[in-house]
C-alpha positions in Angstrom: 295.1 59.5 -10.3 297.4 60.1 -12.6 296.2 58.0 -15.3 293.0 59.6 -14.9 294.7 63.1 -15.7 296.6 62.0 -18.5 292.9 59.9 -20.1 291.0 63.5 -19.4 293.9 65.2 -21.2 293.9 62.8 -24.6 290.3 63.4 -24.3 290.2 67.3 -23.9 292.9 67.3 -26.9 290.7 65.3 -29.2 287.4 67.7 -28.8 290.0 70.5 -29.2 290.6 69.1 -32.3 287.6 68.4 -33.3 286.4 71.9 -32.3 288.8 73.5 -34.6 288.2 71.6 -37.7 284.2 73.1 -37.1 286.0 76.7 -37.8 288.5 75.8 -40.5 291.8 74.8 -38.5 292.5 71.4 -40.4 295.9 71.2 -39.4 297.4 68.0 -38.0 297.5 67.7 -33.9 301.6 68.7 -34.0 301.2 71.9 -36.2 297.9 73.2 -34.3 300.2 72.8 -30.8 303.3 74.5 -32.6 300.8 77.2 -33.2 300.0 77.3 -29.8 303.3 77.8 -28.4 303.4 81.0 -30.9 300.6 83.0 -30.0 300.6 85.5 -27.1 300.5 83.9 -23.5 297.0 85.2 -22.5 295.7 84.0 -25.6 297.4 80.2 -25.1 296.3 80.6 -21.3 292.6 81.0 -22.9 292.8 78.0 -24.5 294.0 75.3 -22.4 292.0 76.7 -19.5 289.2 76.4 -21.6 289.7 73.0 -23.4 291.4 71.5 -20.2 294.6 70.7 -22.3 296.8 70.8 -19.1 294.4 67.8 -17.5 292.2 69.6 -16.3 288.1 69.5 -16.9 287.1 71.1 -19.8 284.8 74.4 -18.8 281.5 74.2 -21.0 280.3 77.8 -19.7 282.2 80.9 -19.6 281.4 82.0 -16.0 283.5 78.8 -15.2 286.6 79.6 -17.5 286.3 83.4 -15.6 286.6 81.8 -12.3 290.0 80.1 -13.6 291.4 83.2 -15.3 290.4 85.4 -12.5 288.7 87.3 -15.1 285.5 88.8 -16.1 285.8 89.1 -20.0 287.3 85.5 -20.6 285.0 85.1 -23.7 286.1 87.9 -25.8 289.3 86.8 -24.9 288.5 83.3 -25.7 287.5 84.9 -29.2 290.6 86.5 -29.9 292.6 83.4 -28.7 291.1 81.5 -32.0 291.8 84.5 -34.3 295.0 84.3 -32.8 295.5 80.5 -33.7 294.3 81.0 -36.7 296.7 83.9 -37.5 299.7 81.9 -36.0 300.3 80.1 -39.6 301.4 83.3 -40.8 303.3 84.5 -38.1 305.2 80.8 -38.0 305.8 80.9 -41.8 307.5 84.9 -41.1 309.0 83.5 -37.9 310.7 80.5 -39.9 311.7 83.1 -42.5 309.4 81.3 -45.1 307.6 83.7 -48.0 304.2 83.6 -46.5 301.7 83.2 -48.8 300.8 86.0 -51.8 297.2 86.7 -49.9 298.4 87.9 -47.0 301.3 89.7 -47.8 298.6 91.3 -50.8 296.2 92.5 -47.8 299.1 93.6 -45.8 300.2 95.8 -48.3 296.6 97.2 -49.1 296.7 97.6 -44.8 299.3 99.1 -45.2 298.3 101.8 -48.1 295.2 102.1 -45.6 297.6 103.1 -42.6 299.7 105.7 -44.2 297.3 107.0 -45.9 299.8 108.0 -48.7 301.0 111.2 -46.3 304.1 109.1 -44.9 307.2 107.4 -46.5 308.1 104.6 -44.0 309.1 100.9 -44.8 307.7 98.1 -42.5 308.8 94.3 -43.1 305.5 92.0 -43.0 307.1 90.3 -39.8 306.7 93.9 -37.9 303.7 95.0 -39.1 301.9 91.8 -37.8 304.0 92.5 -34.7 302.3 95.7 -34.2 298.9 94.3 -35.0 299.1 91.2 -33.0 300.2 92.6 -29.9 299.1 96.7 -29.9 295.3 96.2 -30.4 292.5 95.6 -28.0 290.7 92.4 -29.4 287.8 93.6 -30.7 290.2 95.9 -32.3 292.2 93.1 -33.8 289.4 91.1 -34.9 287.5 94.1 -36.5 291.1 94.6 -38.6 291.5 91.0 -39.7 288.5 90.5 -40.7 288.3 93.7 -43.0 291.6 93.4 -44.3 291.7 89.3 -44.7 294.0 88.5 -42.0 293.3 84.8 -41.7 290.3 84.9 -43.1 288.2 86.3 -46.2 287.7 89.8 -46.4 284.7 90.8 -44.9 282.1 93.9 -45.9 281.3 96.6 -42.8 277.9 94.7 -42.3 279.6 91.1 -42.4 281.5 92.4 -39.9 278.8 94.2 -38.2 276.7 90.6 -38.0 279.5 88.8 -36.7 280.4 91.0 -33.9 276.3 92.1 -33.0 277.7 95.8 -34.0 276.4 98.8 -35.8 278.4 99.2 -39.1 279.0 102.9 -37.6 280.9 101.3 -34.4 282.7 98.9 -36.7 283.7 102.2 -38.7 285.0 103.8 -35.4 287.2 100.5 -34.2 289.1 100.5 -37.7 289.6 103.4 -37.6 291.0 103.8 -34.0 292.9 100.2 -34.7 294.5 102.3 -38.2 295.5 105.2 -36.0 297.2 103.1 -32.9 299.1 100.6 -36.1 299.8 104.2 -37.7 301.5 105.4 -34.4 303.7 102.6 -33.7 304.7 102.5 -37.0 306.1 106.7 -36.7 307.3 105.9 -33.4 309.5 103.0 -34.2 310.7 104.3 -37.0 
């Protein structure tokens, strides 16, 4: 029995694998993992439930992974969970105290210019202002945010964004702008 755990496991782990290299995570099996201990528990929940990386059977439908998450909404959380992996590079390289790389910390800054809107005087380290964004936003919120300000990704027009998401470009408007205002407040707040 436990053989046949373990075998389901090493399988599950390889079409993980697999599955991320389809949307441009080509990192070796012991970084992707490392990554996975870093993003937020919901989001690494997500993830093995869904890929059966605990030994598990892997859930091909989303109905099935809400059953296991005792949750209706498991595939925009599912969603998330990737932007999440893909974002955990960045946070790892802040974490480990590393210079992350020149794009990011170039579209943090110009999220940042966005955010205060030139009307307050605050300083915010890289490290906290990924904070805020990682764990304060809703994640439509968060994905509408990274994709728009290259968080992990290219930068992306209203419309691309607004394709991707099966959005108007108005609604995609409103979420950055709601995301900007909730990154705004905890900003004033923890300052």
């Amino acid at each position: 029995m436990q053989n046949n755990v373990k075998a389901t496991q090493i399988k599950n782990k390889e079409n993980f694998l697999r599955h991320l290299k389809k949307i441009g995570i080509n990192e070796n099996e012991e970084t992707i993992f490392r990554w996975l201990e870093i993003i937020p528990g919901v989001s690494k929940k997500v993830i093995v439930l869904r890929w059966g990386l605990d030994g598990s059977e892997y859930c091909s439908k989303f109905e099935e992974l809400n059953l296991k998450m005792k949750q209706k909404n498991s595939r925009e959380i599912y969603k998330q969970a990737e932007v999440n992996l893909k974002l955990a590079k960045y946070v790892e390289m802040i974490i480990d105290n590393s210079t992350y790389d020149y794009i990011i910390a170039a579209n943090l800054g110009k999220l940042l210019v966005r955010i205060m809107n030139n009307k307050y005087c605050y300083c915010i380290q890289g490290e906290d202002l990924l904070n805020i964004i990682f764990y304060n936003l809703k994640p439509y919120e968060y994905q509408v945010i990274c994709m728009k300000f290259g968080l992990g990704e290219s930068i992306k027009t209203y419309e691309e964004i607004a394709n991707k998401m099966k959005l108007t470009v108005n609604k995609v408007d409103k979420i950055e702008k709601t995301a900007i205002n909730k990154i705004r407040n905890c900003i004033i707040y923890s300052n």
